[in-house]
N, CA, C and O of each residue as an XYZ file, in Angstrom:
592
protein
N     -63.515      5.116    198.147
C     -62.789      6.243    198.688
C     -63.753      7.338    199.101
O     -64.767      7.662    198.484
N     -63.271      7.894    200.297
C     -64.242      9.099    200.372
C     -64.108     10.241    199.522
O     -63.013     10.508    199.026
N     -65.172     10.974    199.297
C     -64.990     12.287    198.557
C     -64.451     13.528    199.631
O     -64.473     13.535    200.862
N     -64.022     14.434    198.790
C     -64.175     15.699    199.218
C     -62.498     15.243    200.824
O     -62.403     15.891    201.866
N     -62.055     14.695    200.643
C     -60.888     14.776    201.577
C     -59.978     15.810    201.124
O     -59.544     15.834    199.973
N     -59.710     16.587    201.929
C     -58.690     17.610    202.098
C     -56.977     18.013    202.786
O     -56.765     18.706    203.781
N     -56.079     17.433    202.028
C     -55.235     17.304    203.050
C     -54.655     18.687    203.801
O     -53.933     18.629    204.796
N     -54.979     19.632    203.326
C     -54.907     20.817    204.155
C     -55.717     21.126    205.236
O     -55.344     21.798    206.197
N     -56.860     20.629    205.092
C     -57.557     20.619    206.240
C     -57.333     19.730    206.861
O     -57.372     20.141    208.021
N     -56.996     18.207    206.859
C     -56.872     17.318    207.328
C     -55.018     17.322    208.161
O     -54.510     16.433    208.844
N     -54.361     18.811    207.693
C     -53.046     18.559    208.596
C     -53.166     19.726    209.456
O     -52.628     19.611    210.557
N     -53.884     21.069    209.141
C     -54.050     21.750    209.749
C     -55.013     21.283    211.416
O     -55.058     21.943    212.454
N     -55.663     19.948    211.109
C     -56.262     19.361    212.211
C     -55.227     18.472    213.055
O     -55.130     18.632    214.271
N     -54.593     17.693    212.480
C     -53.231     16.902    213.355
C     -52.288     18.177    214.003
O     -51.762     18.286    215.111
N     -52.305     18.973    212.970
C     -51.099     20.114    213.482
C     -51.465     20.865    214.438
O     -50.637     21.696    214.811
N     -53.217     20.806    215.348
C     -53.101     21.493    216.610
C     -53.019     20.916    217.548
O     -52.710     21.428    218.624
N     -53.382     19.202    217.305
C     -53.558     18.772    218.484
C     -52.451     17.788    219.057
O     -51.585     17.126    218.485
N     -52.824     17.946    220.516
C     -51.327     16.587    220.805
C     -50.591     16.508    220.901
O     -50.278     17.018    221.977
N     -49.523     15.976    220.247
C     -47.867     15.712    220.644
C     -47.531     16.425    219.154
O     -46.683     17.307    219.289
N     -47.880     16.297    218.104
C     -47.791     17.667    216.970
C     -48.024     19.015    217.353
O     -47.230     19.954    217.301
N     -49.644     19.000    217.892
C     -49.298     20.552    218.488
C     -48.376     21.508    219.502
O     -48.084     22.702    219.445
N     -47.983     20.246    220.639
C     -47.110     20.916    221.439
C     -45.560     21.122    221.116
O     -44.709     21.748    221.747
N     -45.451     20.259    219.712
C     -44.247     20.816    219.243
C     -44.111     21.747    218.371
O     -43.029     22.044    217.864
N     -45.358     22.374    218.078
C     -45.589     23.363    216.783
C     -45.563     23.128    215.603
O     -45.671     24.140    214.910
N     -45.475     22.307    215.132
C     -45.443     21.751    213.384
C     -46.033     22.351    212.805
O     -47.077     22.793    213.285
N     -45.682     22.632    211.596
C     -46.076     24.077    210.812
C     -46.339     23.000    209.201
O     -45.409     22.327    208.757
N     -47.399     23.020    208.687
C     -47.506     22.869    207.218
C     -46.859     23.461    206.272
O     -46.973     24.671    206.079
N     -46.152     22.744    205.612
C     -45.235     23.373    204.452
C     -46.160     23.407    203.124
O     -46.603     24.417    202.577
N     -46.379     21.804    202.665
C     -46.892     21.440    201.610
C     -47.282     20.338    201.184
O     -46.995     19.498    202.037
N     -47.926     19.748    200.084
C     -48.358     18.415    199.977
C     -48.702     18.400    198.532
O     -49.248     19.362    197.994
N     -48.271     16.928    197.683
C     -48.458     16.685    196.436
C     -49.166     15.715    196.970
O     -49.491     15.523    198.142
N     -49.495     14.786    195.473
C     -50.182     13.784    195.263
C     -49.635     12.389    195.719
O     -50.030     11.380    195.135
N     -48.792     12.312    196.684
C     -48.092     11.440    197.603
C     -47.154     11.801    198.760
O     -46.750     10.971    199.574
N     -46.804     13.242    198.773
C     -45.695     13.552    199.707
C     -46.654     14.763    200.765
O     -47.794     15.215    200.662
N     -45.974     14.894    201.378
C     -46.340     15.716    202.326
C     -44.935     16.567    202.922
O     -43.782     16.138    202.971
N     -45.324     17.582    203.246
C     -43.756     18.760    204.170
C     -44.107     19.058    205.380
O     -45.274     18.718    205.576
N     -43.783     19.379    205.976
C     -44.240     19.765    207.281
C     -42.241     20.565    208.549
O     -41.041     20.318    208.426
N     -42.662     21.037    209.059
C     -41.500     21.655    209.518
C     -41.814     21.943    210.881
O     -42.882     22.262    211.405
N     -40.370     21.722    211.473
C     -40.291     21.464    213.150
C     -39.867     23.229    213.113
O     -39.017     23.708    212.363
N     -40.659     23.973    214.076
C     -39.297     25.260    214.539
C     -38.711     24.731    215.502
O     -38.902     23.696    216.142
N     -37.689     25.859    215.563
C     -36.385     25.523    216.577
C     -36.639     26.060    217.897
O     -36.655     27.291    217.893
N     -36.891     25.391    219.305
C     -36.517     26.226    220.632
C     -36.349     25.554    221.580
O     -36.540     24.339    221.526
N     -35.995     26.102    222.561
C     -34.523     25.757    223.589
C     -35.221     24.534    224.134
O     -34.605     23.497    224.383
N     -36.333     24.657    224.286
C     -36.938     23.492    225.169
C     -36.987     22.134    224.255
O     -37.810     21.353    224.732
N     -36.324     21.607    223.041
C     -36.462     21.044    222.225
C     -34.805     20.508    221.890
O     -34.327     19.704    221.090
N     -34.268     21.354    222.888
C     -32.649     20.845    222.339
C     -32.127     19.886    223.460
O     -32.447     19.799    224.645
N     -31.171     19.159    222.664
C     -30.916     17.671    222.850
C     -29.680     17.899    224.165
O     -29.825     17.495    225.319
N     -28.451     18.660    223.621
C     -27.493     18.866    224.601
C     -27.568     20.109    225.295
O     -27.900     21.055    224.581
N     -27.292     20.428    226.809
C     -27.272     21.877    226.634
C     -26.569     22.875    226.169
O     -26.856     24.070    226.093
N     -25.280     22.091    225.750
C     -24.023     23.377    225.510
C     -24.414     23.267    223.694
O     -23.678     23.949    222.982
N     -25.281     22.624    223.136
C     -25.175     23.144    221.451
C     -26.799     23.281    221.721
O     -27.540     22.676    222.495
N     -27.038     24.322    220.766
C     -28.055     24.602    220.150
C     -29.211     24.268    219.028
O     -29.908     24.993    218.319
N     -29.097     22.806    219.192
C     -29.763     21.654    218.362
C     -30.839     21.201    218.502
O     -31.256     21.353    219.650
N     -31.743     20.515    217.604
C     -32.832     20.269    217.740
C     -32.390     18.551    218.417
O     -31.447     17.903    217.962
N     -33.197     18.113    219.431
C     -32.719     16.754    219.596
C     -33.660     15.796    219.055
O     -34.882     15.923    219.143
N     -32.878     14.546    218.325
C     -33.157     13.308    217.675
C     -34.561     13.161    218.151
O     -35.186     12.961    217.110
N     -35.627     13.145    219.398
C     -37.282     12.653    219.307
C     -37.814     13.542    218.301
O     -38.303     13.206    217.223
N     -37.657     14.815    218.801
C     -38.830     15.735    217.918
C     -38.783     15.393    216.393
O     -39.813     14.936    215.897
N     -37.795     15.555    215.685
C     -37.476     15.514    214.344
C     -37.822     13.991    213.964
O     -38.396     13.725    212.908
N     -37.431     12.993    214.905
C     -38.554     11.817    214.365
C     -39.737     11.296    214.819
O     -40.095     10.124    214.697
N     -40.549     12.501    215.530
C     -41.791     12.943    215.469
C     -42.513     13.544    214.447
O     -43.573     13.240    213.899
N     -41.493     14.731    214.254
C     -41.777     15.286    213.036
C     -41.842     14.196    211.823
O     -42.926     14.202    211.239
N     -40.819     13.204    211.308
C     -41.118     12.563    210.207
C     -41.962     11.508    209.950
O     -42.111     10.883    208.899
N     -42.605     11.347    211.226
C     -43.474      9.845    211.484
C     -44.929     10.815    211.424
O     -45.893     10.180    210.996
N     -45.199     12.197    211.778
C     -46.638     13.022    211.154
C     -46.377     13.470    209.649
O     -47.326     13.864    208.972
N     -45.339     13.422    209.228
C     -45.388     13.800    207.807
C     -45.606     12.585    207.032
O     -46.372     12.604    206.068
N     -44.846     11.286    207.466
C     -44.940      9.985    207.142
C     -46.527      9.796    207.041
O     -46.884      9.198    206.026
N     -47.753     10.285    208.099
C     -48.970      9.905    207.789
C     -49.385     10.766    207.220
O     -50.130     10.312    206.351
N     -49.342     11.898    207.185
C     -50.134     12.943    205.980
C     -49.727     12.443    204.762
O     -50.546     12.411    203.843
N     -48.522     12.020    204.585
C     -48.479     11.941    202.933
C     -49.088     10.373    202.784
O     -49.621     10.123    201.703
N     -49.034      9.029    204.053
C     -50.516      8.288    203.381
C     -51.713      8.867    202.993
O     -52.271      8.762    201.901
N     -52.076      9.510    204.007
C     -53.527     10.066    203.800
C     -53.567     10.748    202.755
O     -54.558     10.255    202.216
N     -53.298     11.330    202.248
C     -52.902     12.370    201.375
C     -53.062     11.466    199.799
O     -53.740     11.873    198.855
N     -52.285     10.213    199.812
C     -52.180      9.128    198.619
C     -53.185      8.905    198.717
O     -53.885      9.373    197.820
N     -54.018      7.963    199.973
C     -55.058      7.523    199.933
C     -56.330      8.116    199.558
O     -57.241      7.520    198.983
N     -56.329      9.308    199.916
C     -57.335     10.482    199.788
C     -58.547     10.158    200.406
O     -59.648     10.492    199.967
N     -58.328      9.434    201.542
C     -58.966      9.784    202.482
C     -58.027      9.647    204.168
O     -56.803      9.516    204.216
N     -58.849      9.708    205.299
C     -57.928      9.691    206.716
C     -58.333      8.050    207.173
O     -59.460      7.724    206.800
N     -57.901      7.457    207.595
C     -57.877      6.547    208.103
C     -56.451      5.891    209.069
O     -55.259      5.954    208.768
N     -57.188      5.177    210.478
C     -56.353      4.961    211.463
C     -54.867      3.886    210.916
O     -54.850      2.964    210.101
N     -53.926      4.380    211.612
C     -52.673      4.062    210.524
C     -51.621      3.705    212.156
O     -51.458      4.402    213.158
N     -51.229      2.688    211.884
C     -49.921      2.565    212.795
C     -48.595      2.122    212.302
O     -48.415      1.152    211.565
N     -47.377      3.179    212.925
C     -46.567      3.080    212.736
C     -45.744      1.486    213.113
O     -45.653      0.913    214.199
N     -45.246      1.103    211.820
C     -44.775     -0.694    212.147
C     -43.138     -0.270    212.209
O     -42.516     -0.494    213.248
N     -42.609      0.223    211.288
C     -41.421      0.783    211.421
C     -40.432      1.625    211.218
O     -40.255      1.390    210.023
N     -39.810      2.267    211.429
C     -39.783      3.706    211.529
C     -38.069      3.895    211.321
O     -37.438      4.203    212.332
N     -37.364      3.727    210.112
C     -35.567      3.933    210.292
C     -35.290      5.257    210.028
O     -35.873      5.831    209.109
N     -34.638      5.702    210.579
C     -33.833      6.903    210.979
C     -32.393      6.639    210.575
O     -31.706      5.815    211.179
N     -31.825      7.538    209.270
C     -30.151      7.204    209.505
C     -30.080      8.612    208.963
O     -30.398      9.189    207.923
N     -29.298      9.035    210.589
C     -28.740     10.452    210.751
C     -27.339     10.549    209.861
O     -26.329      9.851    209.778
N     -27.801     11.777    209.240
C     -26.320     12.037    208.746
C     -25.498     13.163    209.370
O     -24.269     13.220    209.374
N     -26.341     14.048    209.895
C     -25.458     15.290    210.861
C     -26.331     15.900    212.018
O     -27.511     15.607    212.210
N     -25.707     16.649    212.646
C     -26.741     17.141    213.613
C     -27.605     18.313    212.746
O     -27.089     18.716    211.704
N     -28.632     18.746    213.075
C     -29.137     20.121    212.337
C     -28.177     21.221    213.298
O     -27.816     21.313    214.471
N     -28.035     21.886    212.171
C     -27.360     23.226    212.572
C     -28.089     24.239    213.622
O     -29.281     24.508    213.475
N     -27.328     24.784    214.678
C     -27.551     25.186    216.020
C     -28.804     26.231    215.342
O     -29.069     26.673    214.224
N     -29.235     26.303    216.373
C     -30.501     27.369    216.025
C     -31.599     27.307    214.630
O     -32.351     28.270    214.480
N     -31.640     26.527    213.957
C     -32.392     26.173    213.070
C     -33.325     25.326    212.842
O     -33.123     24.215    213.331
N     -34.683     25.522    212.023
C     -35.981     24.921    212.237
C     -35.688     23.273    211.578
O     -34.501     22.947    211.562
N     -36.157     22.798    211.331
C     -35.518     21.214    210.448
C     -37.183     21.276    209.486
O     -38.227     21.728    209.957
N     -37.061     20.849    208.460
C     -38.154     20.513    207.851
C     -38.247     18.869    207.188
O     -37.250     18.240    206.834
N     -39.421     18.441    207.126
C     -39.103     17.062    206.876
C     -40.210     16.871    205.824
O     -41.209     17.587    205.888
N     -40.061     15.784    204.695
C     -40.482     15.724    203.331
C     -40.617     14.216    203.182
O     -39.671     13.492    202.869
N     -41.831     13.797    203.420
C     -41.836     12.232    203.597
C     -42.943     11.928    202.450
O     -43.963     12.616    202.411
N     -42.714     10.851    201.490
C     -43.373     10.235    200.128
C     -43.698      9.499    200.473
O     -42.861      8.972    201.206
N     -45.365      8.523    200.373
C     -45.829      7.097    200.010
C     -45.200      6.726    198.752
O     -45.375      7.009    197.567
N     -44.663      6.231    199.207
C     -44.056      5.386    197.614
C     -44.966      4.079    196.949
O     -45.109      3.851    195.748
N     -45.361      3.537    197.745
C     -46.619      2.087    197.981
C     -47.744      2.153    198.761
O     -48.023      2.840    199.743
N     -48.204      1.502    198.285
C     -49.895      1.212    198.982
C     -50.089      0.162    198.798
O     -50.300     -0.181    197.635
N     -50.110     -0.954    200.002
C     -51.220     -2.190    199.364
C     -52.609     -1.866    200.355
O     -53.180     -0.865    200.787
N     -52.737     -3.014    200.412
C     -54.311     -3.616    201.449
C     -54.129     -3.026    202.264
O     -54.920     -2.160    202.637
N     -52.928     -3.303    202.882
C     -52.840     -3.113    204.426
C     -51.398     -2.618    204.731
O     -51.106     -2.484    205.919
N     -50.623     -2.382    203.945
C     -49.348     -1.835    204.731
C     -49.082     -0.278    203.335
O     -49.329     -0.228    202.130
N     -48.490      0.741    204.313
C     -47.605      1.721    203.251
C     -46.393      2.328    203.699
O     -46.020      2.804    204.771
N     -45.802      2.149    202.382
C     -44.457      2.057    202.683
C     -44.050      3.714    202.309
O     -44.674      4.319    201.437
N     -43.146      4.226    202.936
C     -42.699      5.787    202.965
C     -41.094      5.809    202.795
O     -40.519      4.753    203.061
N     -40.458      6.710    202.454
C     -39.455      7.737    202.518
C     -39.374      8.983    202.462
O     -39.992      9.559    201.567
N     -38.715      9.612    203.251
C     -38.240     10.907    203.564
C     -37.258     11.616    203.863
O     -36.624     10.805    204.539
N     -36.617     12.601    203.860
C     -35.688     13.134    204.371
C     -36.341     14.522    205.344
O     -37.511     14.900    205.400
N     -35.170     15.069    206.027
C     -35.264     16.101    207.396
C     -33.801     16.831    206.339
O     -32.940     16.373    205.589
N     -34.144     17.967    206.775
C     -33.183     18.947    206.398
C     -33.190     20.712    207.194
O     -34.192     21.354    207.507
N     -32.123     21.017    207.307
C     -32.529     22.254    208.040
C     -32.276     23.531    206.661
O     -31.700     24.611    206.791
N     -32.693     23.163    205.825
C     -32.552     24.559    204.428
C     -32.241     24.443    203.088
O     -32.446     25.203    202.142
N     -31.539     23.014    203.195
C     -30.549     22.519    201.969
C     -30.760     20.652    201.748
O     -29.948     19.734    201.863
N     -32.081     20.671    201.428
C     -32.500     19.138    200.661
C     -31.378     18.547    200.427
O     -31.594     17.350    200.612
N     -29.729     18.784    199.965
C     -29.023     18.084    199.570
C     -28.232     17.769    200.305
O     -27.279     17.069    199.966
N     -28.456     18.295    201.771
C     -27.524     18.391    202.802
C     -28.586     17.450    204.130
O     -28.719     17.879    205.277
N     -29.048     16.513    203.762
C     -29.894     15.724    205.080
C     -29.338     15.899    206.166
O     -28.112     15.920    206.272
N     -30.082     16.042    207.071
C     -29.773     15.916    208.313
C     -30.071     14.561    208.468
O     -29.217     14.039    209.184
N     -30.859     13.834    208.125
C     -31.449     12.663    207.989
C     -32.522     11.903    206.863
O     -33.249     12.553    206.112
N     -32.478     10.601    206.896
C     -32.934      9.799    205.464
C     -33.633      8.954    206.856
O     -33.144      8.593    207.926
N     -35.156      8.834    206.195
C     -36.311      7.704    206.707
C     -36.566      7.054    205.641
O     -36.573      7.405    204.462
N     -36.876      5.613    206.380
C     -37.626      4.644    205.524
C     -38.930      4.179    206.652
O     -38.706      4.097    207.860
N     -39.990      3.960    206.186
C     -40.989      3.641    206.983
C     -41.796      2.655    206.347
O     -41.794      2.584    205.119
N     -42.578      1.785    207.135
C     -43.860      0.755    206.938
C     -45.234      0.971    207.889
O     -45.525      0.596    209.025
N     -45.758      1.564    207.118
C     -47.230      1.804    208.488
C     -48.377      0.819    208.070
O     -48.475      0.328    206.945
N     -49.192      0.604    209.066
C     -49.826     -0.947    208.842
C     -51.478     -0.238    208.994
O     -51.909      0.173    210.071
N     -52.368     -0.197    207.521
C     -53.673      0.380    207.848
C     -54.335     -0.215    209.626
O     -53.867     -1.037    210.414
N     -55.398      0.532    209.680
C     -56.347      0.002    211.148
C     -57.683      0.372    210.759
O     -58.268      1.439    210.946
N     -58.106     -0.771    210.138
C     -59.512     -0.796    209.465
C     -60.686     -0.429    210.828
O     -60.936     -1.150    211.795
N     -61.335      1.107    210.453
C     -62.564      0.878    211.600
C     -63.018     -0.036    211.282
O     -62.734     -0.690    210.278
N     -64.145     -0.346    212.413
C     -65.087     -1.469    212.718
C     -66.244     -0.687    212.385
O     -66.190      0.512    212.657
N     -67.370     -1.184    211.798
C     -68.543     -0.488    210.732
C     -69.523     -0.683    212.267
O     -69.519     -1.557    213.135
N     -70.350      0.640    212.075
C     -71.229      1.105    213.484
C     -72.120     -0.170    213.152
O     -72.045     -1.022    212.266
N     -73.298      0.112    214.589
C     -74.181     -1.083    214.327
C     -75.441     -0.889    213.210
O     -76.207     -1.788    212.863
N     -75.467      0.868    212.615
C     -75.835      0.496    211.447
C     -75.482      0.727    210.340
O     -76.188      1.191    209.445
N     -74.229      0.399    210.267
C     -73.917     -0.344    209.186
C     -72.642      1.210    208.531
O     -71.575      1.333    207.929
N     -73.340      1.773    208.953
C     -72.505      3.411    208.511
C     -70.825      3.457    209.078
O     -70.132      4.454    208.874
C-alpha cells in the first residue's frame, strides 16, 4: 500500500476537474470506507422544465464519484477503477430547489472487484431519494520500464 494517501486531498483533486468539476461537487466527508460528497442545485441541472429538480444523470454522477472515493479511501491508496455496474433504485424525485447529497460505502474488497452501497438524499438520510448498489473492477497500472 502506499503511504501517506490522503483522501481529502485526493477528492479535493477529482472535485475540480472534469465532469465532477463542472457539476460542482462539494466534499462533505469520509470515514474509513465511506465517502459524502454533495451535488448543489441549479437550473442548468434540472431534468423537467416546469419542476425544479435535480435530473436523474447528475445525481448518478454524483454517486458513481462518491462510489470511487470511498474505494480509494478503503484502499488507502488511488488507483485506476472502472465502473462494472452501477444500480440506481429511485425512490422520489429530490425536492424542487434542493442540493442532493450522496453517501456511498465499500463494503468489499477483493483482488480485483469492489463492491459499494449508497444512498442520495436531499436533507433527510431516512427519506432517499435513491439506494445504489455498485461493482467497480480494479485497473492495475502497467509498471514503467524501470520498474517504478
Amino acid at each position: 500500500m502506499a503511504t501517506g494517501f490522503d483522501p481529502e486531498k485526493a477528492a479535493a483533486f477529482v472535485l475540480r476537474h472534469g465532469h465532477s468539476g463542472w457539476l460542482d461537487m462539494q466534499f462533505r466527508g469520509i470515514g474509513d470506507d465511506w465517502a459524502e460528497l454533495e451535488l448543489p442545485w441549479r437550473e442548468d441541472l434540472v431534468g423537467e422544465p416546469d419542476r425544479h429538480v435535480l435530473a436523474s444523470g447528475p445525481i448518478i454522477s454524483l454517486m458513481d464519484m462518491a462510489s470511487g472515493l470511498a474505494i480509494w479511501t478503503r484502499m488507502k491508496r488511488f488507483q485506476a477503477i472502472a465502473t462494472l455496474d452501477l444500480r440506481v433504485d429511485y425512490q422520489r424525485p429530490a425536492r424542487e430547489r434542493h442540493h442532493v447529497i450522496g453517501r456511498a460505502e465499500c463494503y468489499r474488497l477483493t483482488r480485483s472487484a469492489a463492491f459499494v452501497r449508497g444512498v442520495a438524499h436531499d436533507g433527510d438520510p431516512e427519506d432517499p431519494v435513491a439506494h445504489i448498489a455498485a461493482v467497480f473492477m480494479s485497473l492495475p497500472g502497467r509498471a514503467s520500464r524501470d520498474g517504478q
